[in-house]
N, C-alpha and C positions, 0 to 999 in steps of 0.2 A: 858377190862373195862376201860373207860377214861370220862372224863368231856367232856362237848362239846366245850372247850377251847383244847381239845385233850391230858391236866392234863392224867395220870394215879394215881391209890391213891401212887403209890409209891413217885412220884414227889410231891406230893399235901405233905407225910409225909415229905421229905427232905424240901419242903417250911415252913415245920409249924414246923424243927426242933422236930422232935417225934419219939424217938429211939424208943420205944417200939412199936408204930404202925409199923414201917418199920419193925422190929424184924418179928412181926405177921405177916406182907404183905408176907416176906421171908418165912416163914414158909408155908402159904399157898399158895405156887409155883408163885408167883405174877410173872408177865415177867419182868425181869430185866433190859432188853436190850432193850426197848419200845420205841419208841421215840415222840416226840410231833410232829405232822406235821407241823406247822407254825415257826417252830424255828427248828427242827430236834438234837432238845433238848433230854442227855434220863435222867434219875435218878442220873447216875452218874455224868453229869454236874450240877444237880442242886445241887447232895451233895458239890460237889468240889468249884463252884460258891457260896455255901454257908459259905465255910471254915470249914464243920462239919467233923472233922477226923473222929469222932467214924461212923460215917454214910459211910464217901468211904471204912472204913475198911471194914465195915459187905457187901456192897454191893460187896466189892472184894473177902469177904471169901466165898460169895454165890455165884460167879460164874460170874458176869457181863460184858460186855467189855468193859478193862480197858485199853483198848490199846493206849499208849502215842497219836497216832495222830487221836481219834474220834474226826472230825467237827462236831460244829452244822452248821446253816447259819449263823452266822455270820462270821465264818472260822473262830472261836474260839476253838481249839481243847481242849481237856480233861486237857490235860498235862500244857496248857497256863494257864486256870482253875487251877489246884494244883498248879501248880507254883505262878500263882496271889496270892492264899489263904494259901500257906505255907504247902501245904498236899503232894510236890515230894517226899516225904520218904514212906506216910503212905501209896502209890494206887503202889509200885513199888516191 
């Protein structure tokens, strides 16, 4: 399921800063790992890009990859992400 921006609601919660929708996304198997096709953006960059700890935590206790060097296109990896926004501790 994705917007026709290619959004998933998971990315759409980490943009609108909504622990408890994402909680629910989690809950009901949302795909974690999804990416946007025009950016190759997934959930966990935008939690990270957003600087929301509680959001890359949950997304990392549920499973997602968090692997230091996901790019998106911009060959922004995850990791430059946490490190921009102060989350190297939280996604490790």
């Amino acid at each position: 399921l994705a917007a026709s921006t290619g959004q998933t609601p998971l990315m759409m919660a980490a943009c609108a800063d909504s622990l408890p929708l994402l909680r629910l996304l989690i809950e009901a198997k949302a795909e974690l790992n999804a990416v946007q096709p025009e950016t190759d953006m997934s959930s966990f960059h935008f939690a990270c890009g957003a600087g929301n700890a509680e959001f890359v935590e949950a997304l990392v206790r549920a499973g997602c990859d968090a692997t230091p060097n996901v790019y998106d296109c911009t060959n922004s990896s995850a990791k430059t992400e946490r490190h921009g926004a102060g989350l190297c501790d939280v996604a490790q």
